[in-house]
MMTF fields as JSON, N, C-alpha, C and O atoms, coordinates in Angstrom:
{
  "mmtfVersion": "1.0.0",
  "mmtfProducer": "UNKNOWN",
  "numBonds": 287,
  "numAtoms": 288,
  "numGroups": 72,
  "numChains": 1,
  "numModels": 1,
  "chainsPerModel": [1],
  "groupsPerChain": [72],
  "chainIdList": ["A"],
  "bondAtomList": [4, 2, 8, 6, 12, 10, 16, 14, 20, 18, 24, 22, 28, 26, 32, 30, 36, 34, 40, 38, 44, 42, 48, 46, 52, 50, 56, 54, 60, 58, 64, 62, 68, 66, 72, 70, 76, 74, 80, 78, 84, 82, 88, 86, 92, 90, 96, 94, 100, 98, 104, 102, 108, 106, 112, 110, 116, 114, 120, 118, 124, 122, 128, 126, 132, 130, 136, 134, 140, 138, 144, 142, 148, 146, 152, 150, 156, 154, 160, 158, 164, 162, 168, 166, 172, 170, 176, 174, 180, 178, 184, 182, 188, 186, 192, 190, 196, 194, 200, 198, 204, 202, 208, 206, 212, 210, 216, 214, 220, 218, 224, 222, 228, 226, 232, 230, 236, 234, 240, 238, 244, 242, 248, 246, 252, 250, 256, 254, 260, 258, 264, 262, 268, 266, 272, 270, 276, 274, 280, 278, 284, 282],
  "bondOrderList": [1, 1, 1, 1, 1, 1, 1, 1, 1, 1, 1, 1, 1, 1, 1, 1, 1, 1, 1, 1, 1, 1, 1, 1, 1, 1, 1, 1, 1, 1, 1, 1, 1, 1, 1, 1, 1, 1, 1, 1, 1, 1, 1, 1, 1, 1, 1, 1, 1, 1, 1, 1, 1, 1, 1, 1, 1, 1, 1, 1, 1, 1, 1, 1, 1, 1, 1, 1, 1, 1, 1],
  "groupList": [{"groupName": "UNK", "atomNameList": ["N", "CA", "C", "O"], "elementList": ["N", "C", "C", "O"], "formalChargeList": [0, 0, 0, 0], "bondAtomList": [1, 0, 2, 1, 3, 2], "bondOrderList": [1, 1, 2], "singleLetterCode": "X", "chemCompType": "L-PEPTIDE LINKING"}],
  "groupTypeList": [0, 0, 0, 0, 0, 0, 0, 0, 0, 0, 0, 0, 0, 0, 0, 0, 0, 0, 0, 0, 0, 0, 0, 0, 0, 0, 0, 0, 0, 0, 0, 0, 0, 0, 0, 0, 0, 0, 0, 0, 0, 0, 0, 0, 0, 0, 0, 0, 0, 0, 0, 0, 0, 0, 0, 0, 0, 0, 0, 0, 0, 0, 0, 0, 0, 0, 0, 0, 0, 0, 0, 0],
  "groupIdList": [1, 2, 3, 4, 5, 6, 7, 8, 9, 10, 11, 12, 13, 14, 15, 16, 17, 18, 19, 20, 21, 22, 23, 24, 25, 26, 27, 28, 29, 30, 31, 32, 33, 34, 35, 36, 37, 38, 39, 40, 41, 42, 43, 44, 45, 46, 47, 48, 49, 50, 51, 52, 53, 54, 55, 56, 57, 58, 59, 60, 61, 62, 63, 64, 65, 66, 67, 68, 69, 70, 71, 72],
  "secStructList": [7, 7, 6, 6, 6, 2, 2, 2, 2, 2, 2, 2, 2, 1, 2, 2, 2, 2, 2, 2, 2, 6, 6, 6, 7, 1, 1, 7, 7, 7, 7, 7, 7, 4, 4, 4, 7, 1, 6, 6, 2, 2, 2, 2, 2, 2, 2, 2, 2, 2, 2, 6, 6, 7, 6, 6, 1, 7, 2, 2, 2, 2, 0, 0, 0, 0, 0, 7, 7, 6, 6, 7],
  "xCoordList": [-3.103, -2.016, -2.202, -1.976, -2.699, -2.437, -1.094, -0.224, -0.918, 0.187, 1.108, 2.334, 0.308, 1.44, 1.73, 2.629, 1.615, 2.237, 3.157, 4.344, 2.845, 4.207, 5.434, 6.471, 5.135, 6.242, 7.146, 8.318, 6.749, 7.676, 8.956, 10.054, 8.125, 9.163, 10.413, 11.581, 10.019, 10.861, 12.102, 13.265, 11.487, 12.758, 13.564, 14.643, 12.754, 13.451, 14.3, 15.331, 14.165, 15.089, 16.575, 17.768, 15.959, 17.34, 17.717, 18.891, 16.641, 16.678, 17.958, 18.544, 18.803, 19.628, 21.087, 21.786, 21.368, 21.828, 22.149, 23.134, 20.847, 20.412, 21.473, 22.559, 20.902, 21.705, 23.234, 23.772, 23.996, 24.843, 25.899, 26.89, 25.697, 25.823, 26.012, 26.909, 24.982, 24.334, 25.768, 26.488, 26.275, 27.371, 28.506, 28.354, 29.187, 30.159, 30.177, 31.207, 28.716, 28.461, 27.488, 26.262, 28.026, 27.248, 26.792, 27.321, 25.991, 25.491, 24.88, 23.705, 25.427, 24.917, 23.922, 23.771, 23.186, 21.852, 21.933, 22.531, 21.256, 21.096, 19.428, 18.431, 19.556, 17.827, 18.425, 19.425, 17.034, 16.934, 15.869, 14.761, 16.072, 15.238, 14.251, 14.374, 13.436, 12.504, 12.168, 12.371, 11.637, 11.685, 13.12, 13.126, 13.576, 15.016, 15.559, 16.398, 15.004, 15.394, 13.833, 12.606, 14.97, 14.091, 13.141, 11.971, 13.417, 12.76, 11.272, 10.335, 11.488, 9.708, 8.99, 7.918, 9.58, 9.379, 7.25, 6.533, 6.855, 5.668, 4.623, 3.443, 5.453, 4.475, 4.756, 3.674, 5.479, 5.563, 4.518, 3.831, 4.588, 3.818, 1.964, 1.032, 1.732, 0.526, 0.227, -0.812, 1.23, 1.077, 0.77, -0.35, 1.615, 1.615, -0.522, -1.265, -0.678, -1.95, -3.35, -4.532, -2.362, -4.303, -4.048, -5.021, -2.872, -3.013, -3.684, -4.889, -2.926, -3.53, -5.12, -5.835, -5.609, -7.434, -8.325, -9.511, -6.858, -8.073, -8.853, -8.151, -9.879, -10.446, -10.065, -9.531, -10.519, -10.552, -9.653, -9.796, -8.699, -7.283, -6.875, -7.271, -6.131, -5.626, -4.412, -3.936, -4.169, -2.884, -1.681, -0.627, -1.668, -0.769, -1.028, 0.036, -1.882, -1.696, -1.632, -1.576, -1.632, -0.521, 0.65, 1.386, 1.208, 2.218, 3.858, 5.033, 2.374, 2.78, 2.857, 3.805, 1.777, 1.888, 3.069, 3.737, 3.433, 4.365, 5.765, 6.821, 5.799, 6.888, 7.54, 8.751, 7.003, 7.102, 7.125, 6.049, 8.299, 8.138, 7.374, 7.515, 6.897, 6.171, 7.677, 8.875, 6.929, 7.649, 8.394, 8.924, 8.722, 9.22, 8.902, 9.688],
  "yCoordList": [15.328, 16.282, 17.275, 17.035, 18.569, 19.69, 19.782, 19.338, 20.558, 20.788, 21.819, 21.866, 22.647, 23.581, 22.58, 23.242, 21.912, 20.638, 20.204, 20.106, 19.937, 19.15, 20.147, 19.716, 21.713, 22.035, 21.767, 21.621, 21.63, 21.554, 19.906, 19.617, 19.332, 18.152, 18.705, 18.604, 19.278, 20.176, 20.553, 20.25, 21.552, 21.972, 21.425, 21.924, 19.914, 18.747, 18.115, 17.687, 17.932, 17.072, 18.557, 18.311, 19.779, 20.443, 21.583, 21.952, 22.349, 23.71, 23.869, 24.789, 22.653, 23.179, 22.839, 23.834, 21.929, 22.31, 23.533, 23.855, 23.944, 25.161, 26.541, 27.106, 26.545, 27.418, 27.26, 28.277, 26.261, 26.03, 26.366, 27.041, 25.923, 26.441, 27.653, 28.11, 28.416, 29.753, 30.66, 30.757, 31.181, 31.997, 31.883, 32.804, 30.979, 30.198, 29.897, 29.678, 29.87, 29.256, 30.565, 30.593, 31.109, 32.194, 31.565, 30.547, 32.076, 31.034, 29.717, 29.579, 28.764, 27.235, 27.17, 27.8, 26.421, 25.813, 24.5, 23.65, 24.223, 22.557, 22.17, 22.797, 21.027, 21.025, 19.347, 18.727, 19.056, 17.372, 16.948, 17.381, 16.093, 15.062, 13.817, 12.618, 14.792, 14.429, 12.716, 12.09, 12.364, 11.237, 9.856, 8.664, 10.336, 9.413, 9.598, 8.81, 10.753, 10.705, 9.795, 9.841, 8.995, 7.513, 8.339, 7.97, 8.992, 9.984, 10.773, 11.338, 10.587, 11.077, 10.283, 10.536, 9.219, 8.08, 8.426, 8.783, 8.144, 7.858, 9.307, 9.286, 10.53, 12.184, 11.639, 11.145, 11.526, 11.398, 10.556, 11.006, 9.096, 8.273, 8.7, 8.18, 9.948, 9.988, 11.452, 11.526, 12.353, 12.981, 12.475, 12.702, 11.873, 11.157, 10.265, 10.155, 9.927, 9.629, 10.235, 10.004, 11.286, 12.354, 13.103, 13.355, 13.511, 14.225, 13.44, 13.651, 12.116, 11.049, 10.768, 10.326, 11.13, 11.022, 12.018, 12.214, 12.839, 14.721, 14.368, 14.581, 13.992, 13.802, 14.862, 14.81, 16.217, 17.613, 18.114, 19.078, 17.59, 18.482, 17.639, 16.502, 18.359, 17.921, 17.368, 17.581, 16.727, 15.788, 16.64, 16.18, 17.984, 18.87, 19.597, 19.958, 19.791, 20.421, 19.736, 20.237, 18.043, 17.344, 17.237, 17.976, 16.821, 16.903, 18.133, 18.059, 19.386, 20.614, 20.706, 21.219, 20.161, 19.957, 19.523, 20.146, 18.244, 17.0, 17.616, 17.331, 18.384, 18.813, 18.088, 18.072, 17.208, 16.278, 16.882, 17.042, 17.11, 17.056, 16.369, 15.16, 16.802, 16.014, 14.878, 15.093, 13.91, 12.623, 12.094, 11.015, 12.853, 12.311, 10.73, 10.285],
  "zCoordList": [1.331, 1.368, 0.238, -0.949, 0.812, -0.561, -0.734, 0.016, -2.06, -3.026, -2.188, -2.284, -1.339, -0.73, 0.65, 1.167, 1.167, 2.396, 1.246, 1.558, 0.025, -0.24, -0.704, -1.21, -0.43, -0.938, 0.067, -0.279, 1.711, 2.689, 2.488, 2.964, 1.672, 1.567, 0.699, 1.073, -0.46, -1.391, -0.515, -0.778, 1.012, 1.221, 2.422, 2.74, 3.375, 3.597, 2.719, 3.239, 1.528, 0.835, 0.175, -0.007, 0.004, -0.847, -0.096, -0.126, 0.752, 1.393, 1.523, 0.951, 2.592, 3.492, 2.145, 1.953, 1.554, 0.385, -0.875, -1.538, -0.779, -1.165, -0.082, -0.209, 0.42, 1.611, 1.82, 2.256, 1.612, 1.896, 0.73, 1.007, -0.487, -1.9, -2.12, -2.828, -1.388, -2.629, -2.078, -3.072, -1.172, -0.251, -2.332, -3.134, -2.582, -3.506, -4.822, -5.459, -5.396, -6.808, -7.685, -7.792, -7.979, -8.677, -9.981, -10.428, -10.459, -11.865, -11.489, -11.83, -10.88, -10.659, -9.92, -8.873, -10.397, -9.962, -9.549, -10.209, -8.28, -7.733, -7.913, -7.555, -8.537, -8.497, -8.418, -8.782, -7.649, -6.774, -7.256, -6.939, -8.039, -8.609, -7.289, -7.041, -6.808, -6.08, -5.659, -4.619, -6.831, -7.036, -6.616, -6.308, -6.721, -6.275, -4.725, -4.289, -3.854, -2.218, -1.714, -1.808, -1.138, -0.416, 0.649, 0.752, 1.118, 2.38, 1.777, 2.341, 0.874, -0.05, -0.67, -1.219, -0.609, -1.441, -1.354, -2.288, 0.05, 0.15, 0.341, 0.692, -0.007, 0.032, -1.561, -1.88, -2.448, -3.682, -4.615, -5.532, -4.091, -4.338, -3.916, -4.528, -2.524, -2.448, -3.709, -4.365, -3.798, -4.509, -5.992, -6.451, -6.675, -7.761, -7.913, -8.888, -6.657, -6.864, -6.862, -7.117, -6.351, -6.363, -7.574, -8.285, -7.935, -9.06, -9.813, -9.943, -10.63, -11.55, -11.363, -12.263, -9.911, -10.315, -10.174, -9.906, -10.579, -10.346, -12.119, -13.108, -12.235, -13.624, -14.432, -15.54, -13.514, -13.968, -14.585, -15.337, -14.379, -14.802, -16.356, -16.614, -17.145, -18.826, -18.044, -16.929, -18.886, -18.715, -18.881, -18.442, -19.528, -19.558, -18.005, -17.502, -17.413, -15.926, -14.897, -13.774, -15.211, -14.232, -14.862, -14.209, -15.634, -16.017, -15.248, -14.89, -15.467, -15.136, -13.396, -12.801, -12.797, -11.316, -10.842, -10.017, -11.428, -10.7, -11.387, -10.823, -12.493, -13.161, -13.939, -13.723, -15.14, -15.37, -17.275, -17.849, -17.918, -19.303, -20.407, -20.588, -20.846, -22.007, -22.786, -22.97, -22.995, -23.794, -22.76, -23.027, -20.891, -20.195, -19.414, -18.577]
}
């Protein structure tokens, strides 16, 4: 699975949230902690594994992939 297939999970899990919101909340932001909808559980888990054996990449540009803070 490339990185742009998984953005489509992104907007399975918040899109329609997203959309539904935006008309009402000026200023507020919804952001979905990926990791915690059971429904990605396993694009997450394959994602989470190819990044971790791209050799190539610094640990700061997975980090940066998966969106993942340093000390997080």
């Amino acid at each position: 699975m490339a990185a742009g297939d998984f953005a489509a999970g992104d907007e399975r899990a918040d899109g329609g949230s997203r959309r539904g919101c935006r008309a009402g909340s000026r200023g507020a932001a919804l952001r979905v902690d990926l990791d915690r909808v059971p429904a990605l559980v396993e694009d997450r888990e394959r994602l989470w594994g190819m990044v971790s054996a791209a050799t190539f990449l610094s640990d700061a540009e997975k980090r940066a992939m998966l969106d993942v803070k340093e000390g997080a």
